[in-house]
N, CA, C and O atoms as a Maestro MAE file, in Angstrom:
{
 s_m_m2io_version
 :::
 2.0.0
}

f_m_ct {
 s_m_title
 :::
 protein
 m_atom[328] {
  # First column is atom index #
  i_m_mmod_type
  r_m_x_coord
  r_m_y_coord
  r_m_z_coord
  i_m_residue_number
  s_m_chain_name
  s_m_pdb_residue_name
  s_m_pdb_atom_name
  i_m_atomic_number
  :::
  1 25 3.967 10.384 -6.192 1 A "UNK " " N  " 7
  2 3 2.944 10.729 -5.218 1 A "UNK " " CA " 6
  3 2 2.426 12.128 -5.533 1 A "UNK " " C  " 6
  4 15 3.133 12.947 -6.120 1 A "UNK " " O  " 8
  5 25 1.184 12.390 -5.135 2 A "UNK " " N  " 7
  6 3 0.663 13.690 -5.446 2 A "UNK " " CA " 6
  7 2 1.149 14.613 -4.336 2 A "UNK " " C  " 6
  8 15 1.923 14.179 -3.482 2 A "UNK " " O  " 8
  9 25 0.717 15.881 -4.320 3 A "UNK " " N  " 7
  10 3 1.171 17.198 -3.762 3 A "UNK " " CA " 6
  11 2 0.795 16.873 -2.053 3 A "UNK " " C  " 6
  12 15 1.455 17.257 -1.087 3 A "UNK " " O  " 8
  13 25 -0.663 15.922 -2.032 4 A "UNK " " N  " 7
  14 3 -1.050 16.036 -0.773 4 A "UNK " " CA " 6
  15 2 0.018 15.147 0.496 4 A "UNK " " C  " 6
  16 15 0.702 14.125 0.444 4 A "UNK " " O  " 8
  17 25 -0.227 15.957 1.363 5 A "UNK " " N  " 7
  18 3 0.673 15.314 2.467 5 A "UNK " " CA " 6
  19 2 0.548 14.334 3.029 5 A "UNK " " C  " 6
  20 15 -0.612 13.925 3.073 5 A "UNK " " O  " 8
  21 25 1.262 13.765 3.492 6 A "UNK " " N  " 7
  22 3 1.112 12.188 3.999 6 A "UNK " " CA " 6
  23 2 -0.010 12.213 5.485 6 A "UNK " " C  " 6
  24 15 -0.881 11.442 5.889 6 A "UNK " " O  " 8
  25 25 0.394 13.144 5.841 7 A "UNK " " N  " 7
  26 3 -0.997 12.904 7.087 7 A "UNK " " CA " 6
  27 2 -2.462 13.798 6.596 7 A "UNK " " C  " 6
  28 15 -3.439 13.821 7.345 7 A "UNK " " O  " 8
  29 25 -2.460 14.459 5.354 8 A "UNK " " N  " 7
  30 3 -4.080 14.631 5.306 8 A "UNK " " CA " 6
  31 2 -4.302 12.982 4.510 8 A "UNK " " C  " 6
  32 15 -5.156 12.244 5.002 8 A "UNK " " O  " 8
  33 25 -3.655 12.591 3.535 9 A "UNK " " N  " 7
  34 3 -3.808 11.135 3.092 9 A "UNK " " CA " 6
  35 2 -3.948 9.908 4.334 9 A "UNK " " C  " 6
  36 15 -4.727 8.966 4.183 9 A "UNK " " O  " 8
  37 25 -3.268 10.026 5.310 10 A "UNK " " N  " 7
  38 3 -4.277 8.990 6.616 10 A "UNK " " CA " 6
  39 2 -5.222 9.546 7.207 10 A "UNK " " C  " 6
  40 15 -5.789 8.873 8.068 10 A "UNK " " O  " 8
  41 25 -5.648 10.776 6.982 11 A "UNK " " N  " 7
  42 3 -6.856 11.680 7.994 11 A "UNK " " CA " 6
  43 2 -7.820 10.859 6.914 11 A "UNK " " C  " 6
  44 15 -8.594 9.998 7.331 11 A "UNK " " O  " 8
  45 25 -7.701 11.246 5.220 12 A "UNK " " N  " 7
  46 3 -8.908 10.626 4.912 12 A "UNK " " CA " 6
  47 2 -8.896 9.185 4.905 12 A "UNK " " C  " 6
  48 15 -9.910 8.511 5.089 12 A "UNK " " O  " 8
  49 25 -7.716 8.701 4.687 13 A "UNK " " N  " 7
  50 3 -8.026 6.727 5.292 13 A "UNK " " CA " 6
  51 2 -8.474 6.756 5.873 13 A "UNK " " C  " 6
  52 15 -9.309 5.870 5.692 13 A "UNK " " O  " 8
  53 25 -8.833 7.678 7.548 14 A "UNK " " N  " 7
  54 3 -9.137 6.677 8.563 14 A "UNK " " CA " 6
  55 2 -10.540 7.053 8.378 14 A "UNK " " C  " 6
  56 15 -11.431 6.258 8.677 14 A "UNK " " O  " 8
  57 25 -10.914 8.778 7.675 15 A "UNK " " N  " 7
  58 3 -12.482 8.581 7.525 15 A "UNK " " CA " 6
  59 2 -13.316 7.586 6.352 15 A "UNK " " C  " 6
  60 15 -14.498 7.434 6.042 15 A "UNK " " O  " 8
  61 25 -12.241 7.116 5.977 16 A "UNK " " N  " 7
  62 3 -12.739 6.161 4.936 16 A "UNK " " CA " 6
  63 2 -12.993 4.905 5.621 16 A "UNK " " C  " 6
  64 15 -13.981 4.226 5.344 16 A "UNK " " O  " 8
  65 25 -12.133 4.563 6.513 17 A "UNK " " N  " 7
  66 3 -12.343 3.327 7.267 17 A "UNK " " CA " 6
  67 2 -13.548 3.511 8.229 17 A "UNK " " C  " 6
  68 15 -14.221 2.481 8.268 17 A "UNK " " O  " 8
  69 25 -13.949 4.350 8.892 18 A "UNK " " N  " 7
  70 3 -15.060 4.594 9.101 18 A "UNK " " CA " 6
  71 2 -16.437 4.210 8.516 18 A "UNK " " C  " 6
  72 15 -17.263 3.403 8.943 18 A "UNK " " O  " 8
  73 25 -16.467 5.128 7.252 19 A "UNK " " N  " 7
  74 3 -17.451 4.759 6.344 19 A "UNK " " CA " 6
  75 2 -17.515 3.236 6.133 19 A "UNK " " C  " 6
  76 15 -18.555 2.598 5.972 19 A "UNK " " O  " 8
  77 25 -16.620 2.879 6.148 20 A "UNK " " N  " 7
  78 3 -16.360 1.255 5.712 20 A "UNK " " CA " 6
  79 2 -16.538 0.256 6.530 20 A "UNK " " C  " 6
  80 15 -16.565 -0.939 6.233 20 A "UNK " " O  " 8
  81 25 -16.704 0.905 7.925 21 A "UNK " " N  " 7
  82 3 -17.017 -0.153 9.162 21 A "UNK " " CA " 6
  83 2 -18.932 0.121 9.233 21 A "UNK " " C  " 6
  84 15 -19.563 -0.706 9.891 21 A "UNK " " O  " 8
  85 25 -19.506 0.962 8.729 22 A "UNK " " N  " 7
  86 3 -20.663 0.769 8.484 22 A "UNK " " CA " 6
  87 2 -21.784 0.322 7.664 22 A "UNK " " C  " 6
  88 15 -23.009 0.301 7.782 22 A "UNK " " O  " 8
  89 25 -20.316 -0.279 6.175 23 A "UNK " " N  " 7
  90 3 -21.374 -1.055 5.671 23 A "UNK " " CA " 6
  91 2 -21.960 -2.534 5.604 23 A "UNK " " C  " 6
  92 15 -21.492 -3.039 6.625 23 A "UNK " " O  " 8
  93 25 -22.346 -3.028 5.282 24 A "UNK " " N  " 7
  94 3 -22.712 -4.673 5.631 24 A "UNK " " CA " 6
  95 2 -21.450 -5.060 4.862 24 A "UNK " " C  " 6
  96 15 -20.740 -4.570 3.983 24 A "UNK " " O  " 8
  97 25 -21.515 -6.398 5.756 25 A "UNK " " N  " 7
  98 3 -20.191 -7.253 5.241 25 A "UNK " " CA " 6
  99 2 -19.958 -7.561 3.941 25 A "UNK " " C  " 6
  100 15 -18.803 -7.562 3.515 25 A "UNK " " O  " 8
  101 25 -20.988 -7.854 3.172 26 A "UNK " " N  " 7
  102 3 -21.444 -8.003 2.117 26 A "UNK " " CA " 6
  103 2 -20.429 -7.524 0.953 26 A "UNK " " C  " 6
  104 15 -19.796 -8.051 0.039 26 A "UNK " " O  " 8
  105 25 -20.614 -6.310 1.462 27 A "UNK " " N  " 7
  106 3 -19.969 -4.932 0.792 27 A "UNK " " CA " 6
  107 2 -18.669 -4.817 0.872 27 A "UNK " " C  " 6
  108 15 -17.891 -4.558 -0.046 27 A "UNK " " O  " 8
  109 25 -18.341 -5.092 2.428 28 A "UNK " " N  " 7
  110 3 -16.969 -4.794 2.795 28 A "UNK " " CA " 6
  111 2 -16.138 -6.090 2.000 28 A "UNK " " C  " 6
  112 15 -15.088 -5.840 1.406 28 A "UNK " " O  " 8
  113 25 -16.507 -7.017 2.026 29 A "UNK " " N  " 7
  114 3 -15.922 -8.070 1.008 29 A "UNK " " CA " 6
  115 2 -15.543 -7.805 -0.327 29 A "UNK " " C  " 6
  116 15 -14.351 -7.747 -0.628 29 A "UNK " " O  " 8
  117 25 -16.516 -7.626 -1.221 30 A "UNK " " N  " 7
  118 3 -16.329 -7.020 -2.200 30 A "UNK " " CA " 6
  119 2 -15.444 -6.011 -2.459 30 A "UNK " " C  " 6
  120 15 -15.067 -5.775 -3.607 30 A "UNK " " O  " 8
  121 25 -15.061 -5.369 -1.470 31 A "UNK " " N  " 7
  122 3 -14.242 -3.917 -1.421 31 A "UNK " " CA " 6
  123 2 -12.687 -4.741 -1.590 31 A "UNK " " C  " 6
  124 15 -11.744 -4.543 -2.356 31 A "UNK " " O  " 8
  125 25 -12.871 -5.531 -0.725 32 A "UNK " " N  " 7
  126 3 -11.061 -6.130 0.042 32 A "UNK " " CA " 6
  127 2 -11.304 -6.858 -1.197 32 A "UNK " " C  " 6
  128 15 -10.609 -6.319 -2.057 32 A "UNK " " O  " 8
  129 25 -12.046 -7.949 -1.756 33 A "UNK " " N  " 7
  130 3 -11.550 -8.699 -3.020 33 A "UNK " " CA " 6
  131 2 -11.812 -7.826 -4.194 33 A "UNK " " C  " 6
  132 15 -11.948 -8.588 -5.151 33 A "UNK " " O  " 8
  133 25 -11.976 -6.353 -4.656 34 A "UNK " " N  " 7
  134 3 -11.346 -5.304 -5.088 34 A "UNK " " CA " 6
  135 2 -9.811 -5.160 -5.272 34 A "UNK " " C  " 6
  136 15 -8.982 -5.381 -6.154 34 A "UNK " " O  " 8
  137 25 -9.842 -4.701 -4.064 35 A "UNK " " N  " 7
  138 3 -8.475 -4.187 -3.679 35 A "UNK " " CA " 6
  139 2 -7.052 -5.111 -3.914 35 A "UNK " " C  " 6
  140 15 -5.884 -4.914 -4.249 35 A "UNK " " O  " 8
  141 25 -8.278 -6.696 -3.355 36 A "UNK " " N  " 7
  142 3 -6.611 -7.569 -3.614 36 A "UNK " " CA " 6
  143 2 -6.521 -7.896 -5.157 36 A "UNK " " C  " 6
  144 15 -5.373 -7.993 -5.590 36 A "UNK " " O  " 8
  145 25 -7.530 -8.075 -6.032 37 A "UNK " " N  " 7
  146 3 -7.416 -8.253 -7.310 37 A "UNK " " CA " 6
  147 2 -6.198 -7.009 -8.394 37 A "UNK " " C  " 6
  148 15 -5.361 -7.244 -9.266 37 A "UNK " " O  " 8
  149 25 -6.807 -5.428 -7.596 38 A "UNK " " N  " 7
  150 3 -6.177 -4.608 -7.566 38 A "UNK " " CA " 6
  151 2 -4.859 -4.564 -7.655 38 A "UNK " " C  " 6
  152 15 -4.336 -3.973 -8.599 38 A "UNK " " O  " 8
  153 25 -4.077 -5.212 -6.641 39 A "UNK " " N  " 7
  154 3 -2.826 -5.425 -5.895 39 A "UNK " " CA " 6
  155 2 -1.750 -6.290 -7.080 39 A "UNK " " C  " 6
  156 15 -0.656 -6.067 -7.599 39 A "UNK " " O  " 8
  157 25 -2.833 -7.423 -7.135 40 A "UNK " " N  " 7
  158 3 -2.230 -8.338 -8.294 40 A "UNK " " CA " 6
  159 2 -2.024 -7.590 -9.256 40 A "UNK " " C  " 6
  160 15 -0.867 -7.361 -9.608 40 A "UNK " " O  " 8
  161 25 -3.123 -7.028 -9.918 41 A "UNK " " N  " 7
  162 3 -3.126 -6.820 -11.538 41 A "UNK " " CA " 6
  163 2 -1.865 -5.490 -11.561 41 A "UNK " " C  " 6
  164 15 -1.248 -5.467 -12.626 41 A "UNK " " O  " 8
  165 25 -1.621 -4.882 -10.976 42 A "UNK " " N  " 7
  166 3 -0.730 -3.913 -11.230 42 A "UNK " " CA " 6
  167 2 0.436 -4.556 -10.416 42 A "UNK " " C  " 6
  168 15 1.374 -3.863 -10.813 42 A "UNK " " O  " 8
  169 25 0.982 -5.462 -9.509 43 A "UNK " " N  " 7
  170 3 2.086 -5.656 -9.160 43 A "UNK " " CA " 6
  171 2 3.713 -5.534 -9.645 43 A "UNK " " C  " 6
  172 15 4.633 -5.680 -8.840 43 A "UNK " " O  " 8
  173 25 3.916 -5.250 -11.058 44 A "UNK " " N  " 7
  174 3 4.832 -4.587 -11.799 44 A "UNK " " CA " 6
  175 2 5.093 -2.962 -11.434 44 A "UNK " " C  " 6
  176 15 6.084 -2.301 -11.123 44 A "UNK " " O  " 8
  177 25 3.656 -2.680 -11.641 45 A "UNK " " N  " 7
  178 3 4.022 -0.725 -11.331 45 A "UNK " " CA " 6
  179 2 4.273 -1.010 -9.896 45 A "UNK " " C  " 6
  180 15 5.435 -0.632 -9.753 45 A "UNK " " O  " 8
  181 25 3.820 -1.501 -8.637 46 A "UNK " " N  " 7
  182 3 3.756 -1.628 -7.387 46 A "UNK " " CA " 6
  183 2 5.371 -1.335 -7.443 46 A "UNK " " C  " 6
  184 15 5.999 -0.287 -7.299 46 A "UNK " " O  " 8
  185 25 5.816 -2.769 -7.728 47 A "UNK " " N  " 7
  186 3 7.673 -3.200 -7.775 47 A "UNK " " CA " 6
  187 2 8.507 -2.302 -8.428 47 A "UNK " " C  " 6
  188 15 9.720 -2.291 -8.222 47 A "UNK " " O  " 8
  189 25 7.934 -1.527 -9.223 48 A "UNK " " N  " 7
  190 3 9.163 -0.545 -9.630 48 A "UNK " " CA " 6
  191 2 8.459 0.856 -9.254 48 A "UNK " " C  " 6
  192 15 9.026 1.688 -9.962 48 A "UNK " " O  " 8
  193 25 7.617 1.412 -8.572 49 A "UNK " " N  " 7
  194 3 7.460 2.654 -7.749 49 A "UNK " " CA " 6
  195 2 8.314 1.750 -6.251 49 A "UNK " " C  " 6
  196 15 8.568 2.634 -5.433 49 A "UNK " " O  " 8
  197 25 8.660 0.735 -5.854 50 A "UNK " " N  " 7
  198 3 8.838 0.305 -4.743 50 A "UNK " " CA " 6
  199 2 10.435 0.251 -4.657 50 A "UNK " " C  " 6
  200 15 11.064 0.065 -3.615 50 A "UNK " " O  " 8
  201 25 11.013 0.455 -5.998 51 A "UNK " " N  " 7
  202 3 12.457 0.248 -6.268 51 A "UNK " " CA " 6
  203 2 13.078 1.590 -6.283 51 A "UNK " " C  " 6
  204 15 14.180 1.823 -5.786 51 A "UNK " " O  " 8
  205 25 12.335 2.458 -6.867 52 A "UNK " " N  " 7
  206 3 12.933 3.769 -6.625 52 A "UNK " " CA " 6
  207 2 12.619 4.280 -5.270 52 A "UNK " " C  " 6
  208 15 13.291 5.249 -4.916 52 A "UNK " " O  " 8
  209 25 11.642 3.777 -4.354 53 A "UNK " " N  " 7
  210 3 11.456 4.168 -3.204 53 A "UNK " " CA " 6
  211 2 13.073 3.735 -2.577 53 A "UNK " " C  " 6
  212 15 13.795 4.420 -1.853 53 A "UNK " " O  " 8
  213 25 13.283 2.606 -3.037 54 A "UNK " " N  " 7
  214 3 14.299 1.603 -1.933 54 A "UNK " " CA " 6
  215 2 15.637 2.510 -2.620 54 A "UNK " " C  " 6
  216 15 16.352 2.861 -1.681 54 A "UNK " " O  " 8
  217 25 16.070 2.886 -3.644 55 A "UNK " " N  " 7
  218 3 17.123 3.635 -4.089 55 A "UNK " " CA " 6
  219 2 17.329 4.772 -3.730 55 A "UNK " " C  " 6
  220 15 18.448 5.265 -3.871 55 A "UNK " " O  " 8
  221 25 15.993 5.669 -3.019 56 A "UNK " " N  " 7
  222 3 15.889 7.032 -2.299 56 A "UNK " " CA " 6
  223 2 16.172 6.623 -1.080 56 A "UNK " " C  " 6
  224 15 16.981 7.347 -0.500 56 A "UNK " " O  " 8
  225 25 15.675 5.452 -0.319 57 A "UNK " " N  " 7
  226 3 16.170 5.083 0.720 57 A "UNK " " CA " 6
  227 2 17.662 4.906 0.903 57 A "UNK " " C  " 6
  228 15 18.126 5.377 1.941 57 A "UNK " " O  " 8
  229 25 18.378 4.385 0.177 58 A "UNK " " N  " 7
  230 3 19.309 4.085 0.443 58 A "UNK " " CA " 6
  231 2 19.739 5.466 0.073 58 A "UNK " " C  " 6
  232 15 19.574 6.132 1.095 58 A "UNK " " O  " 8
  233 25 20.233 6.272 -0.926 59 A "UNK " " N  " 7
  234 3 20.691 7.189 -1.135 59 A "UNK " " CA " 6
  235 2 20.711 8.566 -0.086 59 A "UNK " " C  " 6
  236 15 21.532 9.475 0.039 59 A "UNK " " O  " 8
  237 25 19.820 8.362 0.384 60 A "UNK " " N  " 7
  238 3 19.103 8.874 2.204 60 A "UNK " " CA " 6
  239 2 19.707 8.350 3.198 60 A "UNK " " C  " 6
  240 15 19.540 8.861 4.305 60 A "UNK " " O  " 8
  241 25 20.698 7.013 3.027 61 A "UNK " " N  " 7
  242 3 20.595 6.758 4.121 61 A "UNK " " CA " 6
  243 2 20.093 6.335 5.453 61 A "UNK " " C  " 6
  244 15 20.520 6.318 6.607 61 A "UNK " " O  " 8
  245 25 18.676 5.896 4.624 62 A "UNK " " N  " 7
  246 3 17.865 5.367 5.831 62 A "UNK " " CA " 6
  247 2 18.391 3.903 6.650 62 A "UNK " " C  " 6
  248 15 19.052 3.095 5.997 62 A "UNK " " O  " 8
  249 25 18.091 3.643 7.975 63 A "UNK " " N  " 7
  250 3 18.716 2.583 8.770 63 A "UNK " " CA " 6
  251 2 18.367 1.268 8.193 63 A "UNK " " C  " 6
  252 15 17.166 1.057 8.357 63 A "UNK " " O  " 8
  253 25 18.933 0.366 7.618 64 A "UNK " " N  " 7
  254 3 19.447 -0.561 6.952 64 A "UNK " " CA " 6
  255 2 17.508 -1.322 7.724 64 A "UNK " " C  " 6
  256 15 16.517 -1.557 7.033 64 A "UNK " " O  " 8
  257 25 17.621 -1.473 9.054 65 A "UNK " " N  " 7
  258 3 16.452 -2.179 9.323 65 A "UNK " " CA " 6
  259 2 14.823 -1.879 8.449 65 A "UNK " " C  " 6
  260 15 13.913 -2.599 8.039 65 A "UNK " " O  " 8
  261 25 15.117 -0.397 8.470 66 A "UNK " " N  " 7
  262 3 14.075 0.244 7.816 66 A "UNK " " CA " 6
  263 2 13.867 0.249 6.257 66 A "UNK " " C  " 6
  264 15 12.761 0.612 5.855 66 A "UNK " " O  " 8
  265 25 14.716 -0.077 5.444 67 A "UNK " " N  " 7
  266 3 14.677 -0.327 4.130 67 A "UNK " " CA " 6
  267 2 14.771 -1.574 4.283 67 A "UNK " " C  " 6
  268 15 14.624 -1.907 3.107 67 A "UNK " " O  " 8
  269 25 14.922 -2.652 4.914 68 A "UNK " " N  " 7
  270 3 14.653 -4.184 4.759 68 A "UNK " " CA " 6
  271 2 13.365 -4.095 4.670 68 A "UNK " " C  " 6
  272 15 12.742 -4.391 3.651 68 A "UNK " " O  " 8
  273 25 12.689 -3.547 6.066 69 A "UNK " " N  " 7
  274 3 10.992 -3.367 5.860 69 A "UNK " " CA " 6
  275 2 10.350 -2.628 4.776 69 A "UNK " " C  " 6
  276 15 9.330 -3.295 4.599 69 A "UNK " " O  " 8
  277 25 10.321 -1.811 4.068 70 A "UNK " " N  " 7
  278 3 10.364 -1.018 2.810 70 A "UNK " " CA " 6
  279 2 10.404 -2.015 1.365 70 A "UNK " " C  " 6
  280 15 9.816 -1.770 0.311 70 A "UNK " " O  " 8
  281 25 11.212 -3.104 1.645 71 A "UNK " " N  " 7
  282 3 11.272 -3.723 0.346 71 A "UNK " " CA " 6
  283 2 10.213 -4.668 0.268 71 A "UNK " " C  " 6
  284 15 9.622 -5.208 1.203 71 A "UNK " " O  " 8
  285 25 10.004 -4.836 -1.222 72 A "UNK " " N  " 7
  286 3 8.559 -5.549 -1.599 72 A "UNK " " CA " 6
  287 2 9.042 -6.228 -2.954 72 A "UNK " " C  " 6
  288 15 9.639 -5.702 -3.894 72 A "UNK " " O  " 8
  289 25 8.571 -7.691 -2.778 73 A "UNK " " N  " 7
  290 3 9.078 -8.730 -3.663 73 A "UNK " " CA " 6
  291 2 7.784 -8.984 -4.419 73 A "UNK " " C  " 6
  292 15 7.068 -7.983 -4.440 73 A "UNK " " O  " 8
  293 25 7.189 -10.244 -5.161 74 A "UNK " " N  " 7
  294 3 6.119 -10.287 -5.718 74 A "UNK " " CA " 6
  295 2 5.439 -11.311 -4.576 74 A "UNK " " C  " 6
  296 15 4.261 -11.101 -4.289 74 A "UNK " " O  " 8
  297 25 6.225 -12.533 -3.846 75 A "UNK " " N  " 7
  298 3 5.439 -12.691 -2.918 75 A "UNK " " CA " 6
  299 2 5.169 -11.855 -1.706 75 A "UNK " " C  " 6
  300 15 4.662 -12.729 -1.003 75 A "UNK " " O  " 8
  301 25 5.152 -10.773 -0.969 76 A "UNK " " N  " 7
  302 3 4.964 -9.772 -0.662 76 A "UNK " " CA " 6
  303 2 3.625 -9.165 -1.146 76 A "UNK " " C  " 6
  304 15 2.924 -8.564 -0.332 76 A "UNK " " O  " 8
  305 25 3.175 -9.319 -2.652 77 A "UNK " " N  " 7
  306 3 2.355 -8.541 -2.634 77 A "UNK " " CA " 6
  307 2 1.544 -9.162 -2.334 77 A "UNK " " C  " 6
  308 15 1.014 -8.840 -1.271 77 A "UNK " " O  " 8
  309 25 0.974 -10.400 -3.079 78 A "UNK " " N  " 7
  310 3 0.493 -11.810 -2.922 78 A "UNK " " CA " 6
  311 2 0.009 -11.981 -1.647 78 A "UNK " " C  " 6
  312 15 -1.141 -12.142 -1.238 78 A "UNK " " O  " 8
  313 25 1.389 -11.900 -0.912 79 A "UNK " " N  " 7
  314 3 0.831 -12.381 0.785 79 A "UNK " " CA " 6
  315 2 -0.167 -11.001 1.380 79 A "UNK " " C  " 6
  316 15 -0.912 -11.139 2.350 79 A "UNK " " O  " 8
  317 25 -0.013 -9.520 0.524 80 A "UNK " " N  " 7
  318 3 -0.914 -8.391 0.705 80 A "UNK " " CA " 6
  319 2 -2.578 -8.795 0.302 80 A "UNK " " C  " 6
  320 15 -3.689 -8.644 0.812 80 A "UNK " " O  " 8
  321 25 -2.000 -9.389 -0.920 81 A "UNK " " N  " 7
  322 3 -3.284 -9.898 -1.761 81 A "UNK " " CA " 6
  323 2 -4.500 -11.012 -0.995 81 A "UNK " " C  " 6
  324 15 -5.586 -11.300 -1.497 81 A "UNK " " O  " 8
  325 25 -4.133 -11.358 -0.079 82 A "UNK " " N  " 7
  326 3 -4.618 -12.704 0.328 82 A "UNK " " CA " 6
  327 2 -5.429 -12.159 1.924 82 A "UNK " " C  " 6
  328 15 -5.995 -12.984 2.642 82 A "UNK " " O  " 8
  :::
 }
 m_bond[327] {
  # First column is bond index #
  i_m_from
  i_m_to
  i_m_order
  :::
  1 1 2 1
  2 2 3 1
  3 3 4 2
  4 3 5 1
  5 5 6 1
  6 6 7 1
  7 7 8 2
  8 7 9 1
  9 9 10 1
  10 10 11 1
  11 11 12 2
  12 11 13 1
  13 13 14 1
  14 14 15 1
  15 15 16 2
  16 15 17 1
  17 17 18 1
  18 18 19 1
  19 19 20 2
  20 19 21 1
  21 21 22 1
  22 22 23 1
  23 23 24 2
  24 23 25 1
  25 25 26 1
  26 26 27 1
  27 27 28 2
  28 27 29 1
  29 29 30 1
  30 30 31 1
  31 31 32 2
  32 31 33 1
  33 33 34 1
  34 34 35 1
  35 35 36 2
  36 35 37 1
  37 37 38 1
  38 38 39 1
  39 39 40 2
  40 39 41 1
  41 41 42 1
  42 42 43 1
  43 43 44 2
  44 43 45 1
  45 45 46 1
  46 46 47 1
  47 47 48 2
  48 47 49 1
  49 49 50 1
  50 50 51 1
  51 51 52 2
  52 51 53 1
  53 53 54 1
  54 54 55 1
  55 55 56 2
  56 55 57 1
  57 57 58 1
  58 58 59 1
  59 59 60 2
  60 59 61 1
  61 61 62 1
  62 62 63 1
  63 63 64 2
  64 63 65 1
  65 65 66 1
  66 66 67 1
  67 67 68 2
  68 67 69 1
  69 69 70 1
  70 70 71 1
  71 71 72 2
  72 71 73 1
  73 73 74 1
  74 74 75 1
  75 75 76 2
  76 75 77 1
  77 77 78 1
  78 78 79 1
  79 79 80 2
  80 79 81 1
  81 81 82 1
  82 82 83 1
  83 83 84 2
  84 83 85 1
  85 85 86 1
  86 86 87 1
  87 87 88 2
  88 87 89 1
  89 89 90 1
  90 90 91 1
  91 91 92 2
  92 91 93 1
  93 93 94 1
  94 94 95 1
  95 95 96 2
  96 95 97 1
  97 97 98 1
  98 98 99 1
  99 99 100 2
  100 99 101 1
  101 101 102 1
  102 102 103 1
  103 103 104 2
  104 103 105 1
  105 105 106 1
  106 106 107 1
  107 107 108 2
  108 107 109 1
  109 109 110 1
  110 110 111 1
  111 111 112 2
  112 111 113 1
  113 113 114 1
  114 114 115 1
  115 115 116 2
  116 115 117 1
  117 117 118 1
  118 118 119 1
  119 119 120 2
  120 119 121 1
  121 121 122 1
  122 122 123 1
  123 123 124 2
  124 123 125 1
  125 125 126 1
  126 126 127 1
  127 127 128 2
  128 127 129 1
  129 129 130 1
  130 130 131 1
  131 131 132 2
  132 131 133 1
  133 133 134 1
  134 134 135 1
  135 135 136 2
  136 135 137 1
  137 137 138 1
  138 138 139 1
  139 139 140 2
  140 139 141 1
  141 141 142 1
  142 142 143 1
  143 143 144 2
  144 143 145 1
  145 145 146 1
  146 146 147 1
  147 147 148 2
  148 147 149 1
  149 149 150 1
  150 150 151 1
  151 151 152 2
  152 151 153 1
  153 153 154 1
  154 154 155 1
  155 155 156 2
  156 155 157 1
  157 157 158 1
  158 158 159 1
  159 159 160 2
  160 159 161 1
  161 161 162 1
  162 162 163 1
  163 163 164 2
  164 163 165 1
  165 165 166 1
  166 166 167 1
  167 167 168 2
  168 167 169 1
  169 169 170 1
  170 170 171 1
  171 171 172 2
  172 171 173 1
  173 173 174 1
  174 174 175 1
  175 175 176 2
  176 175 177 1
  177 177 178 1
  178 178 179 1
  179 179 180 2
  180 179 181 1
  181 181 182 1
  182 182 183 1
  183 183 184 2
  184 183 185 1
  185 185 186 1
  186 186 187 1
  187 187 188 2
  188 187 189 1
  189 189 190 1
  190 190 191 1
  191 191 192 2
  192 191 193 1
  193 193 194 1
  194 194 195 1
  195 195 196 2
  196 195 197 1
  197 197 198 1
  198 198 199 1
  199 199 200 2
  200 199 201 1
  201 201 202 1
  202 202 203 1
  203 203 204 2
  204 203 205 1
  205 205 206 1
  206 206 207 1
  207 207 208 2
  208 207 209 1
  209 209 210 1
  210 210 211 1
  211 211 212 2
  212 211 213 1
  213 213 214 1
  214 214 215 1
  215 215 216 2
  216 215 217 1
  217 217 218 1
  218 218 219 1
  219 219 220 2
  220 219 221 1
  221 221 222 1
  222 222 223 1
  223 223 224 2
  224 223 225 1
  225 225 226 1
  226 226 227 1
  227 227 228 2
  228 227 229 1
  229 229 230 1
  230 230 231 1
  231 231 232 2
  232 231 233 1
  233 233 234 1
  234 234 235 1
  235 235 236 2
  236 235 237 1
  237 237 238 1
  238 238 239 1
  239 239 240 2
  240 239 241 1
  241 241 242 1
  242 242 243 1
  243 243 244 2
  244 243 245 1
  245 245 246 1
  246 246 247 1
  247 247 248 2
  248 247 249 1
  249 249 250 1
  250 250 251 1
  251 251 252 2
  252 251 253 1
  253 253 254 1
  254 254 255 1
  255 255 256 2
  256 255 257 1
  257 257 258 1
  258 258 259 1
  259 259 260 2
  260 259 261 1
  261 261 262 1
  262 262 263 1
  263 263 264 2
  264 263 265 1
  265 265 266 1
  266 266 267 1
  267 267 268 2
  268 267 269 1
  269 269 270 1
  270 270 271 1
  271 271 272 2
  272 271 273 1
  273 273 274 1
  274 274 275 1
  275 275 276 2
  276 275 277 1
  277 277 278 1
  278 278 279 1
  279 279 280 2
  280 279 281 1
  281 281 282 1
  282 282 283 1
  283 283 284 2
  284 283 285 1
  285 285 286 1
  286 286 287 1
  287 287 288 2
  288 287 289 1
  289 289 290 1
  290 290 291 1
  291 291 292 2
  292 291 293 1
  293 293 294 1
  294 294 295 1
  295 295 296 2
  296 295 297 1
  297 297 298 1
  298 298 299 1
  299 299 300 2
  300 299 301 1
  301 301 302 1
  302 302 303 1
  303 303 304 2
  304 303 305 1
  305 305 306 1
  306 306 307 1
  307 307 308 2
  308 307 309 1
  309 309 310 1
  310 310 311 1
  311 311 312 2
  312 311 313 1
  313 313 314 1
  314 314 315 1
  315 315 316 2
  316 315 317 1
  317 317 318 1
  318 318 319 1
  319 319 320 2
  320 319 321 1
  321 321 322 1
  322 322 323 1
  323 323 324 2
  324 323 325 1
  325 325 326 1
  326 326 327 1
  327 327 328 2
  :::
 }
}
């Protein structure tokens, strides 16, 4: 992950989602079948940035419920993808 912090990174999601609720649907389609094509084609890097996440988790100690939710399989992404 880069230097920036996790809440200026949702400040600009949500002004991005903004921008994004004003353009024609048209557009906004194209964006999401982007994104899910996106999702697919890299799903390898996804699964192993997602494995060292789950190994910091655990090594952290995070609550067993919360690294169940954290983990990401390939149908997982798929079902993201869709």
């Amino acid at each position: 992950m880069t230097s920036k912090a996790v809440s200026e990174i949702a400040r600009e999601a949500k002004a991005a989602a903004l921008e994004m609720s004003r353009l024609p649907s048209q557009t906004k389609n194209a964006a999401l079948e982007e994104m899910a094509s996106s999702l697919e084609a890299n799903s390898a890097v996804i699964l192993e940035a997602n494995r060292q996440d789950m190994d910091y988790a655990k090594k952290e100690n995070l609550p067993a419920p919360l690294v169940a939710r954290l983990a990401l399989d390939e149908t997982k992404i798929q079902g993201m993808a869709k």
